[in-house]
mmCIF file of the N, C-alpha and C atoms, coordinates in Angstrom:
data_MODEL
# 
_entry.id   MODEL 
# 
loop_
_atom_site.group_PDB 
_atom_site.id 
_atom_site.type_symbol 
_atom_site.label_atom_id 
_atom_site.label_alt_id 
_atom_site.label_comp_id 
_atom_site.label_asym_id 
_atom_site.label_entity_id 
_atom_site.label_seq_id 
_atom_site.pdbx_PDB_ins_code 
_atom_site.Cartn_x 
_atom_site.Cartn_y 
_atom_site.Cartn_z 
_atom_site.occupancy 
_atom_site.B_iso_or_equiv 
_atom_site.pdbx_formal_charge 
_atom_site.auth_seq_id 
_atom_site.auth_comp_id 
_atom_site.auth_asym_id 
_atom_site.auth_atom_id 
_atom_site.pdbx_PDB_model_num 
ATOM 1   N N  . UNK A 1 1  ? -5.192 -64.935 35.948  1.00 0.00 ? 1  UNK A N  1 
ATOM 2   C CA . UNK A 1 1  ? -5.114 -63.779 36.821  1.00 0.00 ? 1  UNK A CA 1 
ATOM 3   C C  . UNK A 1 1  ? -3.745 -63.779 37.513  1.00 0.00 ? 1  UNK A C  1 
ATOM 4   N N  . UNK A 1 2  ? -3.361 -62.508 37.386  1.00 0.00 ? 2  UNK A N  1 
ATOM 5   C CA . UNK A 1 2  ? -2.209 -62.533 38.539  1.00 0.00 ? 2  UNK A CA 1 
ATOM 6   C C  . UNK A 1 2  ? -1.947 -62.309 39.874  1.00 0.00 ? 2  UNK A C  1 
ATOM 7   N N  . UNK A 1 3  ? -1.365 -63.548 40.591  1.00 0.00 ? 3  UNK A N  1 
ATOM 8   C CA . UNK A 1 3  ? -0.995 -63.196 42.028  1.00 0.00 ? 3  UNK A CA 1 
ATOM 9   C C  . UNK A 1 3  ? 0.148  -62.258 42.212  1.00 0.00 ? 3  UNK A C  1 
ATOM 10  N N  . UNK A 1 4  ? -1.268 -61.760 43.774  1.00 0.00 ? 4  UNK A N  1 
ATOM 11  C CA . UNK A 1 4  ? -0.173 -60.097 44.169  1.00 0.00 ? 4  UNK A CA 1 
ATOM 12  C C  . UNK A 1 4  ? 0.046  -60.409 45.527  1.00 0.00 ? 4  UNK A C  1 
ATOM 13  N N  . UNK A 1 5  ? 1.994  -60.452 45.791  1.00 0.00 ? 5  UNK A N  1 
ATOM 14  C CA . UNK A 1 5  ? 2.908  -60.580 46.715  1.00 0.00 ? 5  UNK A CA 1 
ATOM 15  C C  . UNK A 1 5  ? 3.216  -59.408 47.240  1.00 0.00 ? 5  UNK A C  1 
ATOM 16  N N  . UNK A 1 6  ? 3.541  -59.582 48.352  1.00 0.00 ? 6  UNK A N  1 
ATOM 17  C CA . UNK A 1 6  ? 3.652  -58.056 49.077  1.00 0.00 ? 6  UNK A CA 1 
ATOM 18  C C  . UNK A 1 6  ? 5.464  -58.295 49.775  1.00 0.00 ? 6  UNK A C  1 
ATOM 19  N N  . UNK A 1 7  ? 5.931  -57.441 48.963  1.00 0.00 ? 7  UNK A N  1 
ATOM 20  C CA . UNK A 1 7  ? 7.035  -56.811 49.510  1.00 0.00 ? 7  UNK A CA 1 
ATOM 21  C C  . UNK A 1 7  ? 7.846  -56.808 50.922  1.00 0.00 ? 7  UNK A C  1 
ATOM 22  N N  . UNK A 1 8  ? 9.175  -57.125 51.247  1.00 0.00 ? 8  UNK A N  1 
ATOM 23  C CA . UNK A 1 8  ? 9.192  -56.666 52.867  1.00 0.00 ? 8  UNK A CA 1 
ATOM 24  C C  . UNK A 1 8  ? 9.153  -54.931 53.277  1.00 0.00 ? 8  UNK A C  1 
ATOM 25  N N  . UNK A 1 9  ? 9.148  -54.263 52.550  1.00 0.00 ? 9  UNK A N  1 
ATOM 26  C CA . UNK A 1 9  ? 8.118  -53.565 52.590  1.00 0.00 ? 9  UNK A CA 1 
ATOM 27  C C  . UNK A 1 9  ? 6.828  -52.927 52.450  1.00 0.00 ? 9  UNK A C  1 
ATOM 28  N N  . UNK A 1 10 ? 6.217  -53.395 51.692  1.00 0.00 ? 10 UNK A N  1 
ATOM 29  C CA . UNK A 1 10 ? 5.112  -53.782 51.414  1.00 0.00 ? 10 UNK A CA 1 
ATOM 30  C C  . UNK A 1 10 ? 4.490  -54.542 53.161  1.00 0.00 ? 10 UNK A C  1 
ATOM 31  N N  . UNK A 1 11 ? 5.142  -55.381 53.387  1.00 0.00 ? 11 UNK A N  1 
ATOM 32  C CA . UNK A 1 11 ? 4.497  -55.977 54.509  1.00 0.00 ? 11 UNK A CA 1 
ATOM 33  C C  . UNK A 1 11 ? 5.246  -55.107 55.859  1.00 0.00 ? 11 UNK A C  1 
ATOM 34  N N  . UNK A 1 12 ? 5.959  -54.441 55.819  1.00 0.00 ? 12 UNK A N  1 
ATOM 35  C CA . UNK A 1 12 ? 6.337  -53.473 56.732  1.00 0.00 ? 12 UNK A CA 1 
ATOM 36  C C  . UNK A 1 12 ? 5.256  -52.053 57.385  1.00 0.00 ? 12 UNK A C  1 
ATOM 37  N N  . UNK A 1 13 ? 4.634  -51.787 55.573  1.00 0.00 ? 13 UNK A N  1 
ATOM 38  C CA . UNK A 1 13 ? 3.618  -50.755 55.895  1.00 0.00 ? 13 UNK A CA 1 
ATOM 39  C C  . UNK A 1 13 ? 2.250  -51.198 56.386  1.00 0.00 ? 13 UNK A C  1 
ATOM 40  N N  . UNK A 1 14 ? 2.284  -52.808 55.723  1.00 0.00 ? 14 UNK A N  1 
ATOM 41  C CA . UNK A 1 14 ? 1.031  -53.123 56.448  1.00 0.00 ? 14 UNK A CA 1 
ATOM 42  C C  . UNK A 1 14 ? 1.116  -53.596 57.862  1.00 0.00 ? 14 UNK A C  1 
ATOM 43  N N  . UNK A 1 15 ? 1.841  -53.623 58.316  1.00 0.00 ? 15 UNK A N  1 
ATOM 44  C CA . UNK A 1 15 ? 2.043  -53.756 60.031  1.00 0.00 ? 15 UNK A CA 1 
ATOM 45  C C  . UNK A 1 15 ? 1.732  -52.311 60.585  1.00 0.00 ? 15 UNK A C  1 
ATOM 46  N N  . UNK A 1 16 ? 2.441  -51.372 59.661  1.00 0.00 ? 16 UNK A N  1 
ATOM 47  C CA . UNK A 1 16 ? 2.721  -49.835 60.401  1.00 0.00 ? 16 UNK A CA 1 
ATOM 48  C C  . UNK A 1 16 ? 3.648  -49.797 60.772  1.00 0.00 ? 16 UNK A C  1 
ATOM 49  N N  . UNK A 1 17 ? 4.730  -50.763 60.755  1.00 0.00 ? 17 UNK A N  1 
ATOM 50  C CA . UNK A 1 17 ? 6.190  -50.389 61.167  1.00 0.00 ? 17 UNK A CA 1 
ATOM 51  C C  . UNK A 1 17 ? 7.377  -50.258 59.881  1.00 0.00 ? 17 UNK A C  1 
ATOM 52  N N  . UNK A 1 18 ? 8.278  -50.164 60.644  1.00 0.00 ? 18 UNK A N  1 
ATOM 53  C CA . UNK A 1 18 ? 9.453  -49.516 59.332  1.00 0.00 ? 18 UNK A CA 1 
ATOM 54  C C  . UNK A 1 18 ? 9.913  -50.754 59.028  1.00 0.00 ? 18 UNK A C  1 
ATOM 55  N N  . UNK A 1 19 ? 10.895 -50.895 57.881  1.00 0.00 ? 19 UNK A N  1 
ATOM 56  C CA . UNK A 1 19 ? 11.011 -51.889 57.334  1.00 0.00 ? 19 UNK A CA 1 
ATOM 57  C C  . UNK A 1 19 ? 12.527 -52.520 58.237  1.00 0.00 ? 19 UNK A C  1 
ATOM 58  N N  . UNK A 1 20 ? 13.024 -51.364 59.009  1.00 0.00 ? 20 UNK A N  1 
ATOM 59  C CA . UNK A 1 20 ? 14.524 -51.814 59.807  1.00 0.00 ? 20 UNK A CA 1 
ATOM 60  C C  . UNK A 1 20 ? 13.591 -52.688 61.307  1.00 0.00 ? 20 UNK A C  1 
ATOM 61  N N  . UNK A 1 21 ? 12.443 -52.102 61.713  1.00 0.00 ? 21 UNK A N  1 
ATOM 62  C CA . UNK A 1 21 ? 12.231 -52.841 62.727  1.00 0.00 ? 21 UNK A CA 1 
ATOM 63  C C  . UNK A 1 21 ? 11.648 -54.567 62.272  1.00 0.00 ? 21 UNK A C  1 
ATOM 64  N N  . UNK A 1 22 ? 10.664 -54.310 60.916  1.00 0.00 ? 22 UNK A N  1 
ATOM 65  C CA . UNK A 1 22 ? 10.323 -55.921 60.257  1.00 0.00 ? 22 UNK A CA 1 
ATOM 66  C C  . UNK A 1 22 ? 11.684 -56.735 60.393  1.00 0.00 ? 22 UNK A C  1 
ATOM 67  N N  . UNK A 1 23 ? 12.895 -56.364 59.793  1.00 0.00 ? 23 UNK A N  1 
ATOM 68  C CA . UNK A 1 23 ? 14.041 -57.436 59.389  1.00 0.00 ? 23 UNK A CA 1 
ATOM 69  C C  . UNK A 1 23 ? 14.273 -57.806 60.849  1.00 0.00 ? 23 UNK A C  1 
ATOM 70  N N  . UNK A 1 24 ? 13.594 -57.382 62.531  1.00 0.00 ? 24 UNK A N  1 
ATOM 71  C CA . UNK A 1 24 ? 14.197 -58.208 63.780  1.00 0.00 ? 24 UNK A CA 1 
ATOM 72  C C  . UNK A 1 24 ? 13.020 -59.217 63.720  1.00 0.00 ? 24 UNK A C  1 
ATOM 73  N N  . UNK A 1 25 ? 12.153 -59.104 63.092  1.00 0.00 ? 25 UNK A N  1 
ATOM 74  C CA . UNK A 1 25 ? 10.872 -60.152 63.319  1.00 0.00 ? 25 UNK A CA 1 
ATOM 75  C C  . UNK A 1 25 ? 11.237 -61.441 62.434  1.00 0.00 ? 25 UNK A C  1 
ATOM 76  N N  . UNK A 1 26 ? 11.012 -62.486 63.233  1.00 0.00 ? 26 UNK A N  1 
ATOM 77  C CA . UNK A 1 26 ? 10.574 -63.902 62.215  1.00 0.00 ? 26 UNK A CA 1 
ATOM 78  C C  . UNK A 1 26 ? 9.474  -64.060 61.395  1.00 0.00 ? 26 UNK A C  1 
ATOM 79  N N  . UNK A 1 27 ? 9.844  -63.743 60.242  1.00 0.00 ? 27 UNK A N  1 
ATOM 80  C CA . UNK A 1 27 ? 8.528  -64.246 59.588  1.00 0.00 ? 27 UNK A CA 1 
ATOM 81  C C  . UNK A 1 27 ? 8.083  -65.140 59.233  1.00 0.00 ? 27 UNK A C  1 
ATOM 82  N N  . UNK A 1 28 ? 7.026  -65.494 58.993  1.00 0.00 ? 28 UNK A N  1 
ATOM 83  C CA . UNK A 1 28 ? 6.994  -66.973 58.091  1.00 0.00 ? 28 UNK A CA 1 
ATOM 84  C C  . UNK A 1 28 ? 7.696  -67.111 57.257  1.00 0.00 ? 28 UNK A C  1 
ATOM 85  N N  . UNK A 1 29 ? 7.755  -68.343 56.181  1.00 0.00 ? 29 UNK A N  1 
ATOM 86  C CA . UNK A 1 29 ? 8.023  -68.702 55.482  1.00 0.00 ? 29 UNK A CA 1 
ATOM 87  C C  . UNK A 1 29 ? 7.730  -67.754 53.849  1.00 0.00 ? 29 UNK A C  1 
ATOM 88  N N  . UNK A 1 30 ? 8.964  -67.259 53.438  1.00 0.00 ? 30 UNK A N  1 
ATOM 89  C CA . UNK A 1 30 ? 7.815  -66.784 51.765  1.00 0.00 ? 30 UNK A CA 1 
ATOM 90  C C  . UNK A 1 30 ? 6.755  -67.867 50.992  1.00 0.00 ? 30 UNK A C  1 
ATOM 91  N N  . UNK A 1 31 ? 5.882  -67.011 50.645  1.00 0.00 ? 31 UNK A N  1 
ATOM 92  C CA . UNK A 1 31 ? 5.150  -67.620 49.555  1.00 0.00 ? 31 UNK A CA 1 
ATOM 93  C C  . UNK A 1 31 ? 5.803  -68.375 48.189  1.00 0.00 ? 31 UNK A C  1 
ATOM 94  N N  . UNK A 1 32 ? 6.626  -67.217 47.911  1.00 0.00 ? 32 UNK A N  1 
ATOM 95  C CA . UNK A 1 32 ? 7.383  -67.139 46.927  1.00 0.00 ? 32 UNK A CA 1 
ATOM 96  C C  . UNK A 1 32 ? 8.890  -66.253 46.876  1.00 0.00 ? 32 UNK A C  1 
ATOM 97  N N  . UNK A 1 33 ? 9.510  -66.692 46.071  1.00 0.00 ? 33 UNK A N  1 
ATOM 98  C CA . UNK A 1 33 ? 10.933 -66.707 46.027  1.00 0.00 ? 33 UNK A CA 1 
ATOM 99  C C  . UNK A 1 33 ? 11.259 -66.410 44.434  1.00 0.00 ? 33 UNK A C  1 
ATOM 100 N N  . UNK A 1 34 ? 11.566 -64.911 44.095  1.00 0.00 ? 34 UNK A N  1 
ATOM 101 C CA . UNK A 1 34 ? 11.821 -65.007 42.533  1.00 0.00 ? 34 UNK A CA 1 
ATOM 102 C C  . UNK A 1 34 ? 13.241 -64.020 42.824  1.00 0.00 ? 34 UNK A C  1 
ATOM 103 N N  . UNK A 1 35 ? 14.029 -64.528 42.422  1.00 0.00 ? 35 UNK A N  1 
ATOM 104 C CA . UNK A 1 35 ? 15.715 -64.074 42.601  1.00 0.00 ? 35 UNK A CA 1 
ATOM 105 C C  . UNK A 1 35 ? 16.174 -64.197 43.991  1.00 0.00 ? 35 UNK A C  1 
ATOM 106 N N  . UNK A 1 36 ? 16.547 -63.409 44.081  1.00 0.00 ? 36 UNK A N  1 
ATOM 107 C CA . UNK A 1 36 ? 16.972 -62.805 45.810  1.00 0.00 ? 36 UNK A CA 1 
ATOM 108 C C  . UNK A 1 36 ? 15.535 -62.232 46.517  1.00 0.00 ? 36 UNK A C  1 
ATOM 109 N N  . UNK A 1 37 ? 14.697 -62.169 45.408  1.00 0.00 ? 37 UNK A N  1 
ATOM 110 C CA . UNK A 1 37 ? 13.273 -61.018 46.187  1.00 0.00 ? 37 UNK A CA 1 
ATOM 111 C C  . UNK A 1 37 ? 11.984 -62.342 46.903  1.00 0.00 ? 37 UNK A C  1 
ATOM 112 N N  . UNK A 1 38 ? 12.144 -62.213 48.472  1.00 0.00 ? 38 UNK A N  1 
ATOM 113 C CA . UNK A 1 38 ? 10.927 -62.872 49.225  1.00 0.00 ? 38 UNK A CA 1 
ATOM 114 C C  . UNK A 1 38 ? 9.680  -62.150 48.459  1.00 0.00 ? 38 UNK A C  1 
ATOM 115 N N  . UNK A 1 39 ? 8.600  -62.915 48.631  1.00 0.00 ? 39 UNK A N  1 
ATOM 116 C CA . UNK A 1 39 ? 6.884  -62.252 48.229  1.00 0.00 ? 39 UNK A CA 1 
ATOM 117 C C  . UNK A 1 39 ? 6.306  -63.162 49.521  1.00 0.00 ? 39 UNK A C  1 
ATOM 118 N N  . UNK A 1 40 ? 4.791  -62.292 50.077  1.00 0.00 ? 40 UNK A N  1 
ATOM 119 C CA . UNK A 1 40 ? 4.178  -63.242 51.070  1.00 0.00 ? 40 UNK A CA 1 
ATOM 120 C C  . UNK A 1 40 ? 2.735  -62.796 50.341  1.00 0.00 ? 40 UNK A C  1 
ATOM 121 N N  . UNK A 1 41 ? 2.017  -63.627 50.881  1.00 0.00 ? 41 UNK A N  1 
ATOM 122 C CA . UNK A 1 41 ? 0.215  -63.114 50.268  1.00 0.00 ? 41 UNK A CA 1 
ATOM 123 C C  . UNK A 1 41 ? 0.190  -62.047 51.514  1.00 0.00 ? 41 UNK A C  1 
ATOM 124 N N  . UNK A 1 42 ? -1.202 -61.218 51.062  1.00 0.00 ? 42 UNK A N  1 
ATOM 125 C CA . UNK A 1 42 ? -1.215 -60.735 52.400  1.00 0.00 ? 42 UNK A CA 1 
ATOM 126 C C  . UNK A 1 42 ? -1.845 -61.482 53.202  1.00 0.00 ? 42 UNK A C  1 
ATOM 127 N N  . UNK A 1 43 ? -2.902 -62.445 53.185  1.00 0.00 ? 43 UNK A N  1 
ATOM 128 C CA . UNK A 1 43 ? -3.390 -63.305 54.081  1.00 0.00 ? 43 UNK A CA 1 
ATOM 129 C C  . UNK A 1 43 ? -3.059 -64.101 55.049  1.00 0.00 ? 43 UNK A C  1 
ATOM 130 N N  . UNK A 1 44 ? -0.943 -64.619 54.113  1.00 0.00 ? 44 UNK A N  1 
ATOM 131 C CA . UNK A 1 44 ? -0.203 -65.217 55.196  1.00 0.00 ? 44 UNK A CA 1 
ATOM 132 C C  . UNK A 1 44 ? -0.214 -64.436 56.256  1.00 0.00 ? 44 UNK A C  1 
ATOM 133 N N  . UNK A 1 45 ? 0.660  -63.275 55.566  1.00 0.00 ? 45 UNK A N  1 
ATOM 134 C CA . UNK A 1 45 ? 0.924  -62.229 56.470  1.00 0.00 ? 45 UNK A CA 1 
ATOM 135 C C  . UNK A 1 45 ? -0.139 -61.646 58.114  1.00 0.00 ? 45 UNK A C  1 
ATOM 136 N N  . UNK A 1 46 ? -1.163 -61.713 57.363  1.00 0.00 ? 46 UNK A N  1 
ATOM 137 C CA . UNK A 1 46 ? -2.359 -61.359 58.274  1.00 0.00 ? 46 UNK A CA 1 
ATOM 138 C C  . UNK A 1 46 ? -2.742 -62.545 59.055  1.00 0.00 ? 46 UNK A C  1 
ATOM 139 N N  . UNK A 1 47 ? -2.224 -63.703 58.757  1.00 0.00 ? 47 UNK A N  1 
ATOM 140 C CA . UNK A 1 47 ? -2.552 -64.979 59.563  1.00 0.00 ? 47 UNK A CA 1 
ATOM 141 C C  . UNK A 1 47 ? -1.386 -64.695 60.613  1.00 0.00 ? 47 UNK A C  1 
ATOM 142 N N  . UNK A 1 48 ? -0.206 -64.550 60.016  1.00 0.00 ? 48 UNK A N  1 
ATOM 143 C CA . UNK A 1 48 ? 0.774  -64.636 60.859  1.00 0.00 ? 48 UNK A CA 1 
ATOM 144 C C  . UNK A 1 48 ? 1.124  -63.864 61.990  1.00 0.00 ? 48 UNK A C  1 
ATOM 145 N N  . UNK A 1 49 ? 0.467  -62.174 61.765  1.00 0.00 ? 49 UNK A N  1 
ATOM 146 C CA . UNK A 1 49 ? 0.186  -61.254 62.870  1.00 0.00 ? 49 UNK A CA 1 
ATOM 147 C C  . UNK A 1 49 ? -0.412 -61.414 63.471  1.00 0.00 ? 49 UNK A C  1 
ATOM 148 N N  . UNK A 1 50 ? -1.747 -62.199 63.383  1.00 0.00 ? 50 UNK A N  1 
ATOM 149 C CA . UNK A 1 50 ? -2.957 -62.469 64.373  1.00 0.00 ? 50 UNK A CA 1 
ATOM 150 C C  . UNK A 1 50 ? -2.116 -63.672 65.445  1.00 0.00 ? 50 UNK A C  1 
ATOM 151 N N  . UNK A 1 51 ? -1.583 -63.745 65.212  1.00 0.00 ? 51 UNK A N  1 
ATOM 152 C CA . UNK A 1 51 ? -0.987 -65.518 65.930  1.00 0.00 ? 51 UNK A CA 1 
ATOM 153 C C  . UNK A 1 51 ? 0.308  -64.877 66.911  1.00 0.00 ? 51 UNK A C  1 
ATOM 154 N N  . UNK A 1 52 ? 0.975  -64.049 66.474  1.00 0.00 ? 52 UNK A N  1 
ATOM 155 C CA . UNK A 1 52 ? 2.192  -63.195 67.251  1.00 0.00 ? 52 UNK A CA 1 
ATOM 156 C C  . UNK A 1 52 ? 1.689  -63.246 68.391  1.00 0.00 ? 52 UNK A C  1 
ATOM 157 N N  . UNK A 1 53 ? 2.545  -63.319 69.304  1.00 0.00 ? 53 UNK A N  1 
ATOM 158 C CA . UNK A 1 53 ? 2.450  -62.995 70.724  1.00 0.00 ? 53 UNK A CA 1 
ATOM 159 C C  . UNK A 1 53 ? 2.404  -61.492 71.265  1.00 0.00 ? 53 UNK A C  1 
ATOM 160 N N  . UNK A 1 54 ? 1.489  -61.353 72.210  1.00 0.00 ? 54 UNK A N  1 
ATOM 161 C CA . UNK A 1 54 ? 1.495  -59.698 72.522  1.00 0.00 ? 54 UNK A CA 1 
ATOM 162 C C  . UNK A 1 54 ? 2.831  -59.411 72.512  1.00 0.00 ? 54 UNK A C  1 
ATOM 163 N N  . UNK A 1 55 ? 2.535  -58.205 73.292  1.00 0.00 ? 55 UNK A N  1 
ATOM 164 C CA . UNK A 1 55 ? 4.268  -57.234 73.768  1.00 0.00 ? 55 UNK A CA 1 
ATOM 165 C C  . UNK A 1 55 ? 4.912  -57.765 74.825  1.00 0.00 ? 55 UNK A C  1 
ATOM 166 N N  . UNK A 1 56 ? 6.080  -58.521 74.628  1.00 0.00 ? 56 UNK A N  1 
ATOM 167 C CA . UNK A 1 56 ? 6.743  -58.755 75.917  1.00 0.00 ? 56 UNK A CA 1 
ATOM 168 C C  . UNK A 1 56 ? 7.195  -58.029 76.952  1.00 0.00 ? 56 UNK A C  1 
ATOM 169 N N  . UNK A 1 57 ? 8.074  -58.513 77.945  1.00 0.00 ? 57 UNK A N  1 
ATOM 170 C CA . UNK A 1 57 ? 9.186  -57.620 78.551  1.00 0.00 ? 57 UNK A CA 1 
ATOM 171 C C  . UNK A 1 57 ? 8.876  -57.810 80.153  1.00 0.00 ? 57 UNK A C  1 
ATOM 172 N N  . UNK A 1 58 ? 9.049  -56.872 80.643  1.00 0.00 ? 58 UNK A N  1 
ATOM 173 C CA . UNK A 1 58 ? 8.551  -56.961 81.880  1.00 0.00 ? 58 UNK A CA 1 
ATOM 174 C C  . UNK A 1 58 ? 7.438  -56.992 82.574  1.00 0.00 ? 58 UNK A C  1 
ATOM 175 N N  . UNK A 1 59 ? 6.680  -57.466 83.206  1.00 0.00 ? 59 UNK A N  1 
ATOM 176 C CA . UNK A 1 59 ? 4.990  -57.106 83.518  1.00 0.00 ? 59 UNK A CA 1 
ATOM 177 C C  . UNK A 1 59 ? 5.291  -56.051 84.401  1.00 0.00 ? 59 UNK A C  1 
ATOM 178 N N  . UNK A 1 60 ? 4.120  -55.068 84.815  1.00 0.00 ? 60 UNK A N  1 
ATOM 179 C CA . UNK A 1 60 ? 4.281  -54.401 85.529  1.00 0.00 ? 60 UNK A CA 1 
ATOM 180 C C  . UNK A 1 60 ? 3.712  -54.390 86.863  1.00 0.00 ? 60 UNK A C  1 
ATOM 181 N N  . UNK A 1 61 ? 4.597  -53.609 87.937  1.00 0.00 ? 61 UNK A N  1 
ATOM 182 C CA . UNK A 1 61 ? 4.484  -53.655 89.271  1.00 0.00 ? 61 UNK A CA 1 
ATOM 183 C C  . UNK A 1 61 ? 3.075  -53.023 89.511  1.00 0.00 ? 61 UNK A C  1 
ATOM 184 N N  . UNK A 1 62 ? 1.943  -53.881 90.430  1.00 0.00 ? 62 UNK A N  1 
ATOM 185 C CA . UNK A 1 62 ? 0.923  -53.017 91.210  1.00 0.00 ? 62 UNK A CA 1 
ATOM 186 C C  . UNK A 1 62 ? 1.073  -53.049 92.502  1.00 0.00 ? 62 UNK A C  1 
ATOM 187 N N  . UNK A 1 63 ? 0.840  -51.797 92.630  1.00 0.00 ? 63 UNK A N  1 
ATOM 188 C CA . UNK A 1 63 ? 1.030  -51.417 94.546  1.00 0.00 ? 63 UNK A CA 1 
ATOM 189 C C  . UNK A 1 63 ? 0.359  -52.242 95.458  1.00 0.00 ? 63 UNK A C  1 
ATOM 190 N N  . UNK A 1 64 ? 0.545  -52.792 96.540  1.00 0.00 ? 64 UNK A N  1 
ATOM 191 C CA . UNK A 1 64 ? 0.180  -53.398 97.110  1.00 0.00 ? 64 UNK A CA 1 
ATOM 192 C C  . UNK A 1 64 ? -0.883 -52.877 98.112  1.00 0.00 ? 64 UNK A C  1 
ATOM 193 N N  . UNK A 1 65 ? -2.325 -53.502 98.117  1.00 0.00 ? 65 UNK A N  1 
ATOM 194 C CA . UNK A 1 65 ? -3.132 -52.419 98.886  1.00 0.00 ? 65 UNK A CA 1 
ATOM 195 C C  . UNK A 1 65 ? -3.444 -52.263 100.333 1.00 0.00 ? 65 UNK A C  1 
# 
């Protein structure tokens, strides 16, 4: 049977983001490596989103009561 690698885009659409915002993210490690072209399973992939840290940045201010 053949294993199916998902693309950095491919793994761009499965986030829902574009593939210019994926290339600021660290990803894991590829699965696989055939030329210049990364492949990930999607399972890495889906391991590896579940584990991401929420949204950073600033917390936000509550009024003081």
């Amino acid at each position: 049977m053949t294993e199916r690698y998902l693309s950095m885009t491919e793994v761009a659409a499965r986030l829902g983001i574009t593939k210019g915002a994926l290339m600021t993210y660290r990803l894991p490690e590829p699965d696989v490596i055939v030329g210049h072209a990364k492949g990930w399973k999607p399972e890495t992939i889906d391991a590896w989103n579940a584990a991401r840290p929420g949204h950073g940045g600033r917390p936000r201010k509550h009024p003081q009561e």
